[in-house]
C-alpha positions in Angstrom: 11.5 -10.5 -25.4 12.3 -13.6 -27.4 9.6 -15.0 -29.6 9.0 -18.6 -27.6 7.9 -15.6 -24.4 6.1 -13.1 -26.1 3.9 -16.2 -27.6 3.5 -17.8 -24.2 2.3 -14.2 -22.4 -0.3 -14.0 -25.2 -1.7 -17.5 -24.6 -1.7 -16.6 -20.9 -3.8 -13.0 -21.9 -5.6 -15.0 -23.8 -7.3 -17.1 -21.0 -7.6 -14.2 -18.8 -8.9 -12.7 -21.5 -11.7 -15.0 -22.5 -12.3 -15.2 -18.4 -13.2 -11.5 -17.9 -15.4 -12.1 -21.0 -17.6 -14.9 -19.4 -17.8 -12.7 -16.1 -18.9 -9.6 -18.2 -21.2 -11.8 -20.1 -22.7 -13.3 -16.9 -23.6 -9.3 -16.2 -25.9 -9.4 -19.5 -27.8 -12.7 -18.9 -27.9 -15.7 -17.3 -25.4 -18.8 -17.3 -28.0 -20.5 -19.2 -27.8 -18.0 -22.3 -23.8 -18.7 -22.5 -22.5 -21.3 -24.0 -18.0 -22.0 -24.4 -17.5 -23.4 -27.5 -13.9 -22.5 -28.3 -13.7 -23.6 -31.6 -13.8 -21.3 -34.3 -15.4 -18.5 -32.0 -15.3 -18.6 -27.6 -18.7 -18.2 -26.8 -22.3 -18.0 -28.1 -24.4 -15.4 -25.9 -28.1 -15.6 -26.7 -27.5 -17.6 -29.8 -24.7 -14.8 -31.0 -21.4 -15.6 -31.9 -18.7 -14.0 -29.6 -14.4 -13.9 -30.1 -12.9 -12.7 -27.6 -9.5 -11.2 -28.6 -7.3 -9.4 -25.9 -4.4 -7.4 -25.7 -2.3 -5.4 -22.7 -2.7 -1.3 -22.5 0.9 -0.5 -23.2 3.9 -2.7 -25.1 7.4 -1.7 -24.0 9.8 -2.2 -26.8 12.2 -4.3 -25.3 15.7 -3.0 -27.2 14.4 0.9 -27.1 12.3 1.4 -24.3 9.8 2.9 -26.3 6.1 2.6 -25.2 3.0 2.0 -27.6 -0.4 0.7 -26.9 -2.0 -2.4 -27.2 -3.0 -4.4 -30.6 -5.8 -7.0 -31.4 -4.7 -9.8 -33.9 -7.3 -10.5 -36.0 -7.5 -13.7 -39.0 -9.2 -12.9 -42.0 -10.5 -16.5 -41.8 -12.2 -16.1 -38.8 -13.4 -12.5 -39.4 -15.2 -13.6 -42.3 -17.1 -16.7 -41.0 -17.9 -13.8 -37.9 -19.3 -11.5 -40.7 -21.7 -14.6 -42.2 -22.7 -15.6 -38.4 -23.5 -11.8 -37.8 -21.4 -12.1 -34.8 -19.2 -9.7 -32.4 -16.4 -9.0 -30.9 -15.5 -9.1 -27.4 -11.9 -6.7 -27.2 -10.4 -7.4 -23.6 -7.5 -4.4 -22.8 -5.5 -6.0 -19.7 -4.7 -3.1 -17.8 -1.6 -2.5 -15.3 -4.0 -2.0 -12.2 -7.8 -4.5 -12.2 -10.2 -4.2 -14.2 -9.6 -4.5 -17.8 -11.3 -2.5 -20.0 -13.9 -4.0 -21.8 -16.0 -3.3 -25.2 -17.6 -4.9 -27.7 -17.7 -4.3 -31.7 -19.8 -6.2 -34.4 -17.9 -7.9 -37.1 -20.1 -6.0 -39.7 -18.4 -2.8 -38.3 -14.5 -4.2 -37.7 -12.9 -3.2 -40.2 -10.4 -6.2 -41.2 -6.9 -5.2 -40.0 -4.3 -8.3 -38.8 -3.5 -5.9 -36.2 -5.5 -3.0 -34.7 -4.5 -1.0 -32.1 -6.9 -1.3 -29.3 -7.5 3.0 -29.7 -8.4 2.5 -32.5 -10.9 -0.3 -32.3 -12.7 1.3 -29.4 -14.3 3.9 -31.7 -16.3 1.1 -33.5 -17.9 -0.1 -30.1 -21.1 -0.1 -29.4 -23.9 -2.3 -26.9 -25.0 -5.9 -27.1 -28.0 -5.6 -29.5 -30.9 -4.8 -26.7 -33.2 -6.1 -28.5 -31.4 -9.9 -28.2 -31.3 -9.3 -24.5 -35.1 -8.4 -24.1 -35.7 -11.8 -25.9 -34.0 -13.6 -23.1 -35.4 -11.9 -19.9 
């Protein structure tokens, strides 16, 4: 896959991406608790800074054939002004069959990689702090 493709099937994950993370959001708290800012970060979700980043399952190598899952691009920018906002992660994994897999991972936990496979991401996840939630009830 030519470079001008694979950029414009990551824009497109990246909108379905960011869509499936306002829906799971809406199953935390109310509309009223979100807000789209897509600027530096996508969302705020009771006052906490959320960037969504999203990725497929599985990659085919196009010239060999060969199979390897998913990676998260991260920007070391953006990953540090996360850190100082205390904020999260939203990982998306777009699956072959509905629904994606979904999990989220604090900033203060990531570990700065410019790519991460979305394996081995998943073993930093955790929950959306309860305590932010109960706030918000």
């Amino acid at each position: 896959m030519n470079v001008k493709k694979r950029n414009k099937t990551a824009v497109r994950h990246g909108w379905q991406g960011e869509k499936e993370a306002y829906a799971w959001l809406l199953s935390l708290t109310s509309a009223e608790n979100i807000r789209v800012i897509n600027t530096l970060f996508d969302f705020t979700c009771l006052d906490t800074f959320v960037e969504v980043k999203t990725c497929q399952e599985w990659l085919t190598d196009t010239e060999t054939g060969n199979q390897r899952t998913g990676r998260f691009t991260l920007n070391a920018k953006q990953h540090t002004k996360l850190l100082d906002a205390r904020g999260y992660y939203l990982f998306i994994v777009l699956k072959q069959t509905y629904p994606p897999s979904i999990f989220l991972v604090s900033a203060e936990k990531m570990p700065l990689h410019k790519q991460i496979a979305w394996t081995t991401a998943l073993k930093y996840a955790e929950q959306f702090p309860a305590d932010a939630l109960e706030e918000k009830k």
